[in-house]
N, C-alpha and C positions, 0 to 999 in steps of 0.2 A: 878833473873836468869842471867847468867853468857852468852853473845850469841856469845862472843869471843873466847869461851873456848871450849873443851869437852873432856871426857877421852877417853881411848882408846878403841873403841868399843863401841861409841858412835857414833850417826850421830849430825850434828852442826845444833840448827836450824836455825840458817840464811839459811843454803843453801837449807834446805826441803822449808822454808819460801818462799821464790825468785823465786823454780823450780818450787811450788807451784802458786806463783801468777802470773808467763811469763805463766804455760800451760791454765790455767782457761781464762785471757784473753784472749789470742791466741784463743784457743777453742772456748771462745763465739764469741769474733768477726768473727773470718772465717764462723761461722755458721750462724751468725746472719747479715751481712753486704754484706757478699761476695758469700753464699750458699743457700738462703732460696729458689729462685726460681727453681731451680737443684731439692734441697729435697721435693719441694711441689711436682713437678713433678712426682718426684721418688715414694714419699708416694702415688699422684691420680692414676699411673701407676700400683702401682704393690699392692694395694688395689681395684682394679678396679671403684675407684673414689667413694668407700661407705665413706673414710675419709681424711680430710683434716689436712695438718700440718700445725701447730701454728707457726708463727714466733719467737715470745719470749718465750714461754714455750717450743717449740721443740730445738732453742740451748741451753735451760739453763737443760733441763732433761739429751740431750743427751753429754755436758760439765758435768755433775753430775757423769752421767752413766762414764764415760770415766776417771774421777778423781777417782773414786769407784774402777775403774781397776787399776789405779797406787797403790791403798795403797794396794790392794791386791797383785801384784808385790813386794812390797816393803817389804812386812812381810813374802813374798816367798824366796827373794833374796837378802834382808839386804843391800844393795848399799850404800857404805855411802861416806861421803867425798868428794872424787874426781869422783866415778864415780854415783852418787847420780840420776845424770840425768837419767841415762839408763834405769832406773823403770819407764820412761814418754813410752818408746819404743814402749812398745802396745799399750798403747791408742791413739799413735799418728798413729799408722802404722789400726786403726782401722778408726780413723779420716780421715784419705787420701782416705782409701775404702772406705770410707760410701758417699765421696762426688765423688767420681769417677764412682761410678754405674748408674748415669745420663746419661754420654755420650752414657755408654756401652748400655740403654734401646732404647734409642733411635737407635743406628746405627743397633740394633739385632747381636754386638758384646756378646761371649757367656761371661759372668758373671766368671765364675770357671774360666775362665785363670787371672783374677783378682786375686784370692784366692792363685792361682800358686805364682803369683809374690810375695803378702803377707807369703805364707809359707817361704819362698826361704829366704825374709829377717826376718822373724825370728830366722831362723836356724842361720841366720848370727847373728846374737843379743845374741841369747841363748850363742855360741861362743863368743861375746865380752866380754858378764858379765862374765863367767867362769874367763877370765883374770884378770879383772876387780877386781873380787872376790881373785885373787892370787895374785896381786899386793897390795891390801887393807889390806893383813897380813904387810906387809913390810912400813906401812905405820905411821909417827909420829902421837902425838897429840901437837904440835908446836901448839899455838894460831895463827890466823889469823881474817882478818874484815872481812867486806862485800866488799875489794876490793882489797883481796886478790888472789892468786894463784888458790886456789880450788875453789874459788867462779867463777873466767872467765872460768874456762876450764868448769864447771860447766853448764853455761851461754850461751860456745859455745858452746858446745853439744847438749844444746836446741832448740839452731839456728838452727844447721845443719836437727834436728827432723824437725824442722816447715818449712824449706826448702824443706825435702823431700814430706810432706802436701801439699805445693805449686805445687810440682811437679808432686805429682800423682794425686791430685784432678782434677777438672774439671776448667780449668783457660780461656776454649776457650770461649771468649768475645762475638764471634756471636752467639754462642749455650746459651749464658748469655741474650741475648738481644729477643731472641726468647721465652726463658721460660718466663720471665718480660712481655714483648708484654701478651704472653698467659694470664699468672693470672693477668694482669688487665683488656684483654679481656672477661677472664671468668668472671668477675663483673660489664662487662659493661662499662669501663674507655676505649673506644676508642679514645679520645683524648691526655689521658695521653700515653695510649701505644705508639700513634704515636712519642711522642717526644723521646722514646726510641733510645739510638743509634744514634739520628738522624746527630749526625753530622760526623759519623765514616764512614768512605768510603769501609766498610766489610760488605760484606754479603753474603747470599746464596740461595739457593730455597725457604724452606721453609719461612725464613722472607721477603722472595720477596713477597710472597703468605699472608701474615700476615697481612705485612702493604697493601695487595691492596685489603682485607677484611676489617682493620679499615679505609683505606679511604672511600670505599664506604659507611660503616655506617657512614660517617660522610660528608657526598656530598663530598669528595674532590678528586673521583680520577681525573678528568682530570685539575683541577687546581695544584697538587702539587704531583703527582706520580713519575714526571720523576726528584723531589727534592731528592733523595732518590736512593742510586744505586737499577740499574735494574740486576738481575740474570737470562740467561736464554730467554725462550720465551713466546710465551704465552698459549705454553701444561702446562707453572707451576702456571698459576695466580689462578688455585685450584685445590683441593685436589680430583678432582674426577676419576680422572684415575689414581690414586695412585704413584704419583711421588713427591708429598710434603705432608705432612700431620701435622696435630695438636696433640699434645700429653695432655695437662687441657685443654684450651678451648674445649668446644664440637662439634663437626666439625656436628653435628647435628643443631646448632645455625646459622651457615654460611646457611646452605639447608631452612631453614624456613624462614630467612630474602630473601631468593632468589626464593623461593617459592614452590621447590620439590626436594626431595633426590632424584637421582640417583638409577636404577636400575644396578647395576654392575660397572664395571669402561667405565668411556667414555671420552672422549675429551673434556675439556673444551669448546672450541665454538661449537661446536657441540653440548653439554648439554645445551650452553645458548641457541642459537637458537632452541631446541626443546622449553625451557621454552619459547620463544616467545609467539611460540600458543597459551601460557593460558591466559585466562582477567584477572586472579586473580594474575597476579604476577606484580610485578614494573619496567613499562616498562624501568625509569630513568636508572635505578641501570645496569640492563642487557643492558641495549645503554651501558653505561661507559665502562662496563666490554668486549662489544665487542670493539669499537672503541680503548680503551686503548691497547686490545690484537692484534690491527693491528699495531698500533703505536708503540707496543715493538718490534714486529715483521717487523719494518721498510717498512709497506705495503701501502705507502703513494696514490697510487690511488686507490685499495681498501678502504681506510678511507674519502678519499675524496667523493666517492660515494655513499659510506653510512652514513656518517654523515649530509646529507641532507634528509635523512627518518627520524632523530632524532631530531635535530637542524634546527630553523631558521636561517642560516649564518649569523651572523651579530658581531657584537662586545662586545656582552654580550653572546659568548661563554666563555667556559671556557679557561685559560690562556693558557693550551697546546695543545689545540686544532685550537688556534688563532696560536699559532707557527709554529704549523703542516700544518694549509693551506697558511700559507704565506711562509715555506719553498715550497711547494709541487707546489705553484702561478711561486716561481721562477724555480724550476726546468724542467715543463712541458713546452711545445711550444703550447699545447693545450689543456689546463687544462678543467676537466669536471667543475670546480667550482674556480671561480677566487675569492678572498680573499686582499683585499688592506686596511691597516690601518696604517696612516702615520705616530706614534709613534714604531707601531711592525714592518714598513717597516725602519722605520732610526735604529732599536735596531738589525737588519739586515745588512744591509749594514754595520754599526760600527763594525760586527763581522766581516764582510768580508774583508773591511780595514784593521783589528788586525791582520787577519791570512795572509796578504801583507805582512807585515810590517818584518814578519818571516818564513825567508826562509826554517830555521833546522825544522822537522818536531817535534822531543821532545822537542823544547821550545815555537812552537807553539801551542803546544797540552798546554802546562803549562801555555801559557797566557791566551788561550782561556777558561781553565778552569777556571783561577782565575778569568775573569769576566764573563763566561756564563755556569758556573758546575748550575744544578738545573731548565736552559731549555732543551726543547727536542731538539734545535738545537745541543747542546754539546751533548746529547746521541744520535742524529740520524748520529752526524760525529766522534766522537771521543770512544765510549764504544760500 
């Protein structure tokens, strides 16, 4: 077979070959590297969590499905040549939607204005091939390679489709890092969710709310909470007044490790301290969760005075609790609980020298970060 050649009113296949193997890839990858946590979502959502999607069977069916639409395209529309790409049109304008309806479930953006935008560049599509198809009479059967003329415009047409993919999909990083958190909290990986993200300085309510669930399954909110940007206060450290919430994990799992759902929506420290009352709940867990919600909240003589119903002061607190009373030692004239440790008082001072040293207040925020971003001194002056 000749894959240089073709006659007139013929397609070449090199260039079916190529358009074929840039969408297949394209398509698995973006589903399978860059989307799974979006579509599991999608799938727990809008299945009311009776099924769960596959990671590698769900991009390789729905890359199937979606190639199954181009040849059907193609035996519609005959595209050959030069405009050979254009038969990828729908499957990819089907690919952008299908990975775009994540955000929209979540924010209770309505779905159909989705569709709008999908029909709209159709119509514009159905209009190109028309050309496409009119310029394709006018067209030799000149021999070319695979690096020829019709193969780039070819090739870039492709691009520009997997660009548009990019664009309409679901690309936002924190809304990535939230679904991730969730399906490894829904299996129980609270360690790994934590390393989620961790080092990206984005976030927002609900993964504020996420990681200060896998901390505390995992003892660590008051050693490394404040490692982590803070969003917020502490009406969002849960979901029970309905201003953050879980979409696969089961926000039924957070209530049992904490020891009772919620009658309606309530305040957060308000729900914990009703949980106080009971013997059957963990007193550890709700200390953390109250004390931490003082401490976002910048309520450092409240935390000072309850964290002595909690804790024996000493020096096997937890790391940001030891921060908290040694800033809270130097702020007061009269402190209800004094706190001295000669390692966290020199890591103190050091700080307070560095931000001497610089007068401009944006390059002292920048140096201060670069050696104290991850204590709650840096969140209780600079965030």
């Amino acid at each position: 077979m000749n894959y240089n050649r073709s006659s007139k009113g013929s397609n070449p296949i090199s260039v079916r070959v190529m358009c074929a193997v840039v969408f297949i890839v394209f398509s698995f990858a973006w589903l399978y590297f860059f989307q799974t946590d979006i579509l599991t979502m999608t799938q727990h959502v809008l299945s009311g969590g009776v099924t769960h999607y596959h990671r590698f069977w769900g991009a390789v069916i729905t890359t199937i499905t979606l190639y199954l639409v181009q040849l059907l395209v193609y035996r519609i529309a005959r595209l050959k040549r030069l405009g050979h790409a254009l038969t990828y049109a729908p499957s990819m304008l089907l690919l952008s939607m299908l990975t775009d309806i994540g955000q929209k479930l979540d924010t209770g953006v309505d779905i159909v204005a989705s569709w709008h935008v999908m029909l709209v560049a159709f119509i514009v599509w159905v209009f190109v091939v028309c050309i496409a198809l009119k310029l394709q009479e006018f067209e030799d059967d000149t021999p070319y390679s695979l690096f020829s003329r019709p193969m780039w415009i070819n090739m870039l047409t492709m691009s520009l489709m997997m660009m548009w993919v990019a664009w309409i999909g679901n690309t936002d990083a924190v809304f990535h890092y939230r679904m991730k958190m969730e399906n490894l909290m829904s299996q129980g990986n609270y360690g790994h969710a934590l390393a989620v993200g961790k080092k990206s300085l984005e976030s927002d309510d609900h993964l504020f709310m996420l990681r200060m669930y896998a901390l505390a399954r995992t003892d660590g909110l008051g050693e490394h909470l404040f490692e982590y940007p803070v969003a917020g206060s502490s009406s969002l450290m849960l979901p029970s007044n309905g201003k953050t919430k879980m979409l696969v994990c089961p926000v039924d799992s957070l209530y049992r490790f904490l020891g009772a759902r919620p009658v309606g929506q309530i305040e957060p420290v308000r729900y914990l301290k009703l949980l106080q009352r009971r013997d059957s709940v963990p007193r550890k867990v709700l200390a953390d969760y109250l004390l931490c919600g003082e401490l976002i909240d910048k309520d450092l003589d409240r935390f000072a005075k309850d964290i002595q119903d909690y804790y024996t002061v000493n020096d096997s607190l937890p790391k940001h609790y030891r921060e908290a009373l040694t800033l809270y030692s130097r702020l007061r004239s009269k402190p209800v609980v004094v706190y001295h440790h000669p390692v966290m008082d020199e890591d103190y001072d050091n700080l307070q020298e560095l931000e001497k040293r610089y007068p401009s207040q944006t390059e002292r925020k920048g140096k201060v970060e670069e050696h104290y971003r991850g204590t709650y001194w840096y969140y209780y002056w600079y965030e």
